[in-house]
N, C-alpha and C positions, 0 to 999 in steps of 0.2 A: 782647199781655199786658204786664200790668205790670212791669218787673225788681224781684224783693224780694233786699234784702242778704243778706248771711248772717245776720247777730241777728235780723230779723225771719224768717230760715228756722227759725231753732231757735226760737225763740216760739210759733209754727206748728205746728212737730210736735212738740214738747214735749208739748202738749196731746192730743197724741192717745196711744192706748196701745200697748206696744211690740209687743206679738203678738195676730194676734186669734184668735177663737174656733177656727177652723180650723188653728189652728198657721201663718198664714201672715204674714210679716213685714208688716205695712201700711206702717210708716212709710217717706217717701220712696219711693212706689212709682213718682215719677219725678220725675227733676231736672232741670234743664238749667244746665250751670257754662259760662259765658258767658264770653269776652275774656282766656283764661288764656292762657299758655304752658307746652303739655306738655311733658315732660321724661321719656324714658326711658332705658335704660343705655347706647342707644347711637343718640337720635336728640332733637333740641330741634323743635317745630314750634308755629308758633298754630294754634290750634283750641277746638273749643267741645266739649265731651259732653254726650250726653241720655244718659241712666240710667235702665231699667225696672227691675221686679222684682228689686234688688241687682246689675244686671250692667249693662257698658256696652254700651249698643245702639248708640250710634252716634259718630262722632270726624269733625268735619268740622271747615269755616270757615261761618262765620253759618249754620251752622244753625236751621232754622225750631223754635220754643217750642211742641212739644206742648201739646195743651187739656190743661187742669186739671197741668199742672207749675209745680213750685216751681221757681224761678229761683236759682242762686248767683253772685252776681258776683264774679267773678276778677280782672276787670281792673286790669293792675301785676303779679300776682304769678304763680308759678307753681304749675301744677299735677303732683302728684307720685304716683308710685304708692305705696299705704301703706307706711309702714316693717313691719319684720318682726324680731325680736327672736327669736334662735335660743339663747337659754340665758339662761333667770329660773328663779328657786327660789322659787315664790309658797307660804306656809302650809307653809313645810315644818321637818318635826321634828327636833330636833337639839339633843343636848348637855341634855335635859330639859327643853327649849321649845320655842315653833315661832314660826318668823318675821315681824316685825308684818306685812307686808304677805299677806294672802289674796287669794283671787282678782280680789277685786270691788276693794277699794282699789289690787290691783296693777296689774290690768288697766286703770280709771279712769287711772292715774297715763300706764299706757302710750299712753291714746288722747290726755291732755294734750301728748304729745313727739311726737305725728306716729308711731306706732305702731297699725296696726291689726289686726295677727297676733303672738302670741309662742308659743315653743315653750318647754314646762315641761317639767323633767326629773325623771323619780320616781325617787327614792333612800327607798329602805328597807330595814329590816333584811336583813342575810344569812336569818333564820330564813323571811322570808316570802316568798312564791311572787312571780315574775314577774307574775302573771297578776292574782294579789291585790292588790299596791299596784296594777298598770294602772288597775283596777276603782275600790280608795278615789281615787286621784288624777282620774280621772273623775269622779265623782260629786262631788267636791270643785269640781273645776271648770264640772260643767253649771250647777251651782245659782248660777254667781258671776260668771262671767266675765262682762263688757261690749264685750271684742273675743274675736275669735277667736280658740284656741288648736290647737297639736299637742302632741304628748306625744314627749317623747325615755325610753326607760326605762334605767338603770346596770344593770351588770351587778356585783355584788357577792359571787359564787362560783362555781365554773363546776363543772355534772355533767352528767350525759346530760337530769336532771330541766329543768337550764335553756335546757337545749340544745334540747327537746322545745318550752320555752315561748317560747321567741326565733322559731321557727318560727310557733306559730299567731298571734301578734303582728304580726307582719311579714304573714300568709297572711289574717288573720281583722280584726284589729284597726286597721290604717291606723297604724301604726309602721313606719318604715322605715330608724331610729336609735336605738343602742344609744353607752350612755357608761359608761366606763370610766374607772378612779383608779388613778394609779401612788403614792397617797400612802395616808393616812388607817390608817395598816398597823395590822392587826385588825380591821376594822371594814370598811373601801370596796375595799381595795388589793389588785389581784392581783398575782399574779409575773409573773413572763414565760412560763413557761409556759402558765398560764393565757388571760392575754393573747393568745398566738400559736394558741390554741384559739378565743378568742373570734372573733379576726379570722380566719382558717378557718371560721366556721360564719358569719361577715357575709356571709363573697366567695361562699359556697355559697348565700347568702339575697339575694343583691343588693342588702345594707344598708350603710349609712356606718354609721364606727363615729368617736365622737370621742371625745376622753382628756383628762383633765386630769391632765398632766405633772408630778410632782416624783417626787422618790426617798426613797418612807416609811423607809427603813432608814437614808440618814444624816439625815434629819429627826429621828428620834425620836434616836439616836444623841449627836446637836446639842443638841437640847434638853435631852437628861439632863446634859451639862456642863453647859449656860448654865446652870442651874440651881441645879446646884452649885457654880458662882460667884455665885451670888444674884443674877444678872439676872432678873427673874420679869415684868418690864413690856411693852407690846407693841412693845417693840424686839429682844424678843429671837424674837420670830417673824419679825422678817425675817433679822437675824443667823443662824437656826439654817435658814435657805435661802436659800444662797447661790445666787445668778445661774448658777453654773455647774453647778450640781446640777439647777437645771431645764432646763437646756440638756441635760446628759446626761440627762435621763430622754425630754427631747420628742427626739432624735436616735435615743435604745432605740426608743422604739414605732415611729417611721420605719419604723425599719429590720427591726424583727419585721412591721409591716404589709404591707412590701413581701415580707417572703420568704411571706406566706399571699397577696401577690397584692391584696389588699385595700384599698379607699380609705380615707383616716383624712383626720380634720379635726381639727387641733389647737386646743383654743379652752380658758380666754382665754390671750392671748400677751400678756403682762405684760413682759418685756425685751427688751433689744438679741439679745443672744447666743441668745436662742430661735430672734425673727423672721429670724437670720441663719442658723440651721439649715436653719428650712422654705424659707427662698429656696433654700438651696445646690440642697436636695435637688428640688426641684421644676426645679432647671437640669439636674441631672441625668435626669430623668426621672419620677420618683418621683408615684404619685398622691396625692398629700397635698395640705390646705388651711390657709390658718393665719386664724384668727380674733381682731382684737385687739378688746378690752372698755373700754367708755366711760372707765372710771376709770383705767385707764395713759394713755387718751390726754387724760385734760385735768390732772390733776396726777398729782403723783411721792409715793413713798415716805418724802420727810423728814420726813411730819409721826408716824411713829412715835418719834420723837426729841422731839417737843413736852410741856412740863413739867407740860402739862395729863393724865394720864390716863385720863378721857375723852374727849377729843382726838383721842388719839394711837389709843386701844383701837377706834373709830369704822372707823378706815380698814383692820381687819385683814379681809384677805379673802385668798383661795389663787387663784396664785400670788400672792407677796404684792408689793405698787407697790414702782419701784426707789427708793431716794436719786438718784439722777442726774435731774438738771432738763431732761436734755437729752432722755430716751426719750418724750415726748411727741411732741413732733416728729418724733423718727427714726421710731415707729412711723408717724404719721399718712405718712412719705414714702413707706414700705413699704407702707401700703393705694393712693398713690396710683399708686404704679406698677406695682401689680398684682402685686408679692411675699406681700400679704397682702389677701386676697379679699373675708373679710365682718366685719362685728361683729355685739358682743349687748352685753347690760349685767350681764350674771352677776348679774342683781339679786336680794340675797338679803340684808334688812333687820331689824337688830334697834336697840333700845332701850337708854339708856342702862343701865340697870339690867338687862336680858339680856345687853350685854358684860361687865357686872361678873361672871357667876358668875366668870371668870376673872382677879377682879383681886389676886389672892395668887400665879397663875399663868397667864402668858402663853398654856400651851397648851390652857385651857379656855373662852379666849376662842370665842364663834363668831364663824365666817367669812362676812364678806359684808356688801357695801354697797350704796346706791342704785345709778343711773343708767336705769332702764327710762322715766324721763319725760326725762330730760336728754342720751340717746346723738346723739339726730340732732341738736339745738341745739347741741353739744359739738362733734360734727364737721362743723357747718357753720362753724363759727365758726373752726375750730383749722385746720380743711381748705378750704375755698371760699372764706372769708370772709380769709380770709390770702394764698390764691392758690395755694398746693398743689394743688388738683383745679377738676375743672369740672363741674357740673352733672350730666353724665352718671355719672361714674363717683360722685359723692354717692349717685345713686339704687340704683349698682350694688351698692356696699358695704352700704349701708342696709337695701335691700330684694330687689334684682333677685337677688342672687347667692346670697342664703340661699334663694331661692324656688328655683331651679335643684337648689343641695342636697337640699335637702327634694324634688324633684320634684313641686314645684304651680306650677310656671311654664309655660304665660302666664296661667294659673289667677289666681296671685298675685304681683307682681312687676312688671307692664309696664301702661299704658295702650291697651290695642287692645279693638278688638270682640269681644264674648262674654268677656272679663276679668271676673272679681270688680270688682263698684262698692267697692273699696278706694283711696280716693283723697285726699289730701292739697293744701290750697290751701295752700302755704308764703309768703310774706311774708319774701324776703329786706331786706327794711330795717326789719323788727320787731327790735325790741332789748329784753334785759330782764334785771334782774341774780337771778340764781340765789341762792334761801335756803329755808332750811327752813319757813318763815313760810308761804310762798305755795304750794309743795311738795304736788300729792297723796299721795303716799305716806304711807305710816302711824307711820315711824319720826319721830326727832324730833332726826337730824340730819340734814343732808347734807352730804357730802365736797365741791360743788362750791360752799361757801358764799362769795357775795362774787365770785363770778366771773359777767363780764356775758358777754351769748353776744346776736350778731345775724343772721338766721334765726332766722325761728320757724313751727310752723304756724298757721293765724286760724280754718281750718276742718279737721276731719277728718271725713270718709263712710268710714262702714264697715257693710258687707252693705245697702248702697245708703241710707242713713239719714245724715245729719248727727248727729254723735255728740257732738261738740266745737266748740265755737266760744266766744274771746274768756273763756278764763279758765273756762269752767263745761264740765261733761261731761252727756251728755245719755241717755247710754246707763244702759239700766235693768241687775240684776241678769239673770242668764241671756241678756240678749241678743245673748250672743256664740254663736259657734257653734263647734263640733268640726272641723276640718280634716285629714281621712286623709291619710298621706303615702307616695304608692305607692313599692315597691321600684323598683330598677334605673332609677336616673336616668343619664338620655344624658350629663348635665353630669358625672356622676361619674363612670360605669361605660363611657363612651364611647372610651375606650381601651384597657380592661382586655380586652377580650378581642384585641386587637391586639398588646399589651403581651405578654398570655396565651404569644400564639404566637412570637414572635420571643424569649421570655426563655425557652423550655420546654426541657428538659434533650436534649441530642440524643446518640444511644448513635452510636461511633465504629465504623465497617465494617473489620474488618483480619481477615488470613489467621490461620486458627489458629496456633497458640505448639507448635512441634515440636521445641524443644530440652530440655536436660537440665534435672531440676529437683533443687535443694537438698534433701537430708534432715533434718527439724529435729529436734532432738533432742525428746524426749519427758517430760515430768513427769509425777508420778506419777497424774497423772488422764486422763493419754494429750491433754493437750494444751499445748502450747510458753505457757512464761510471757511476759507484754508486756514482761519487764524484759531478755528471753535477746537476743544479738543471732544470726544466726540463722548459720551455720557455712558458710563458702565452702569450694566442693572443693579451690580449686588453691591455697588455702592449708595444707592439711592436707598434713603429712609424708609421702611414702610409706610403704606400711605394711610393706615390707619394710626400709627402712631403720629405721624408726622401732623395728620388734621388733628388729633386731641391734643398735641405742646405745641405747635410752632403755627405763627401767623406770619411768617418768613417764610421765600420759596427756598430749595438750599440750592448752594452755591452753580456755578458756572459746572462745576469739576466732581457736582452728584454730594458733595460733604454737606453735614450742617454749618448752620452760618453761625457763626458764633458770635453775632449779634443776638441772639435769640437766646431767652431766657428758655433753664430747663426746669425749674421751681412748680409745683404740681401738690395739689392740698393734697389727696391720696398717696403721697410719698414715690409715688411709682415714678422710675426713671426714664427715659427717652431709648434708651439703650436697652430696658429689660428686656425682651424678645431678641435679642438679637443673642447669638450661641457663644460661650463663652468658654473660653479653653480651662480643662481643669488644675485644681494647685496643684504645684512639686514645691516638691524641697527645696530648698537652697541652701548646697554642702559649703559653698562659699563667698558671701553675698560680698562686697564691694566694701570697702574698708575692714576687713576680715570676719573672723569669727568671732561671737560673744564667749565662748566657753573655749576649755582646753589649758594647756601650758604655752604661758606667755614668756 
């Protein structure tokens, strides 16, 4: 058979239609990608795949070309398991708008970046049901998507009603993630109590829970000064969250997650002092993940400082990017050495004129920026392309390691037989400078404007179809599909019950308690106040001496009062029965000796 390129592959099934009658995916109902080099999280090999019906059938060397297959030629580059994007906010409402990018421009944008899975996360009102937003965010997304998605849902109040619907989510629905906000206070933010409810009813459900970190109470706290000193620009959203407030809020949920037992995945990790927490704790023991997000790792937070504001109002997102130039880097060394596990792009995009409602005031700006087309060019460029990582652990941060999360791994995540045809031809010496111009996405700026990145992907297959190639996307509305994400993954929960048992409270064996016990005195409700300190026997007087001198009761604390005379015609003292230690010597009493050589 003849080898066709890639551009003549999407020319090819361009023309055909994306579902057919019978609901069944036609396109690329078999490929064969020739001369690549696979690449998974933890193995590089040459080989060829043939692809039937969306899955890979086969992984050899010179494999024989199936009749009637479409050929992809790979040779030079490598082949990749799809990216996977674990936290986008595509079409979502907020602040009296909703975010340019919807499902179809978002999803588009994500198969442009080597993306062929992302997880949305539904955030809606407190008033409305768990069960309700699932429902609208579904439907929102069958009608649009062009890759495949999951759904993470927030949790924004906690009662028995939510606790009921976390349950059939998890049992019914193919949810097996719940997210949580320690910020947004009125509106997203729970307490901690709440919180340590939630994570209790995760560990009882076999769900990950993941949290976006900061502390609403001195957020808003913050802002109300900055305010009052007429900072109102979006400088004063980084100002009014400070690095170390987010550090103590991601170190709080740690530490509540671990006492419910419960996995947590902290994401996005925007600082030093965060991604220094989730290391410590994970030396420790602790199940927890940290996730850092495309936009810490390819620039920094100065440009809320830029005289331009729209600019400056562009880059505001939660957490918010540091000033320091240098947390680029530090985080990218933190994913390579495995302190920090996976990314996403927290992609959640608005317009110049939707950051304006807040340009009188900093805290009306909305939060969120690109990266869902730019995460894996970002960090191939920041991480492989600089020499930080290699190959494998690219695939792991990118794709492998959120697949594991989610539990659809070797589902999604890895190149082997019976995998999802999710696969990426990447093009390590493709180069191209980053702008808004050329940008799928809907908004009409981008944060990584001007910045060149080399890695790229040439082709993307997703649910066994060439989706992408060479600048254009091929994928139709709805032809992404729905992705369940079963509970009780190994990668998570695979120590929790081992953890379970060696952390589990153990009651101590000892002979019953036979001696005497204290009398406490009594208040007037028959029971001892927490402020009384509680009355020792063998400090109380005897009570025969105590009725011959004292017409005083003694003290709160069992002592004599020393109000009370101890003057007694008999000479006899208050103290005499009481035992008395006998004399010693004193070889050298305190301002020295009377005798001797001076």
């Amino acid at each position: 058979m003849e080898e066709v390129i890639v551009s003549s592959v999407v020319n090819e099934l361009a023309a055909k239609p994306s579902i057919s009658d019978n609901g069944q995916d036609e396109l690329a109902e078999c490929l064969h990608i020739i001369g690549g080099t696979c690449v998974n999280d933890d193995q590089v090999f040459e080989a060829d795949i043939i692809v039937e019906n969306g899955l890979i059938k086969e992984i050899g060397p010179n494999l024989t070309t199936p009749d009637a297959a479409t050929v992809v030629d790979a040779k030079g580059m490598l082949v990749l398991p799809g990216g996977i994007d674990t936290n986008t906010h595509f079409q979502l409402p907020v602040m009296g708008t909703v975010s340019a990018d919807d499902f179809y421009s978002g999803t588009k944008a994500a198969l442009a970046g080597g993306t062929t899975t992302i997880v949305d996360c539904v955030w809606d009102s407190p008033t409305t049901s768990l069960l309700e937003a699932y429902d609208k965010w579904k439907v929102w997304a069958d009608s649009k998507v062009a890759c495949n998605y999951g759904l993470s849902v927030g949790i924004t109040k906690w009662d028995k009603t939510v606790a009921d619907e976390m349950e059939v989510l998890v049992r019914e629905k193919g949810v097996n993630t719940f997210r949580v906000s320690q910020e947004y206070k009125g509106l997203y933010m729970l307490d901690d109590g709440e919180l340590l409810q939630v994570f209790s009813k995760c560990k009882e459900l076999g769900a990950l829970v993941t949290t976006l970190s900061e502390n609403g109470h001195v957020i808003e706290a913050k802002a109300e000064e900055l305010i009052g000193l007429g900072i109102t620009g979006p400088e004063g959203h980084a100002m009014c969250r400070a690095e170390e407030v987010e550090a103590e809020a991601v170190n709080r949920a740690i530490v509540l997650a671990n006492q419910a037992r419960c996995p947590l995945a902290v994401v996005p990790i925007t600082s030093k002092s965060s991604a220094k927490v989730i290391s410590e704790a994970r030396r420790k023991g602790y199940v927890v993940f940290g996730g850092s997000v495309a936009a810490s790792l390819g620039v920094d937070g100065s440009h809320y400082w830029n005289q331009c504001w729209r600019h400056a109002a562009a880059y505001v997102t939660v957490p918010p990017l540091r000033p320091d130039p240098t947390v680029p880097a530090y985080l990218m060394e933190h994913l390579s050495s495995g302190d920090l596990q996976f990314t996403c792009s927290s992609h959640c995009t608005f317009n110049a004129d939707q950051k304006a409602i807040g340009e009188k005031d900093f805290r009306k700006i909305p939060h969120g920026v690109n990266g869902v087309e730019e995460r894996m060019p970002i960090i191939w460029q920041n991480g492989v392309h600089v020499g930080k990582m290699d190959v494998c652990r690219f695939v792991s941060i990118t794709s492998s390691a959120a697949a594991k999360l989610f539990n659809i791994y070797p589902q999604k995540g890895r190149l082997a037989v019976g995998s999802d045809a999710d696969i990426v031809v990447w093009n390590p010496s493709a180069s191209k400078t980053i702008s808004a111009k050329t940008q799928l996405a809907a908004n009409d700026f981008n944060i990584f404007e001007n910045v060149e990145v080399h890695g790229l992907p040439v082709a993307v297959i997703c649910n066994g179809r060439v989706s992408y190639t060479e600048g254009s996307v091929y994928a139709t509305p709805s032809s992404g599909r729905f992705v369940p994400t079963p509970p009780n993954s190994v990668y998570v929960y695979g120590r929790v019950e081992a953890r379970d048992m060696s952390l589990a409270p153990q009651k101590v064996s000892r002979e019953p308690y036979e001696g005497e016990t204290v009398s406490t005195a009594d208040t007037t409700d028959g029971k001892q106040s927490c402020h009384e300190t509680p009355v020792k026997e063998e400090n109380v007087l005897p009570t025969q001496v105590s009725d011959h001198f004292h017409q005083r009761p003694p003290t709160r604390a069992g002592g004599r009062n020393m109000q009370e005379s101890s003057f007694s015609l008999t000479g006899e003292q208050f103290d005499d029965r009481k035992y008395s230690r006998p004399s010693s010597r004193v070889l050298g009493p305190p301002g020295g000796r009377s005798s001797g050589l001076w």
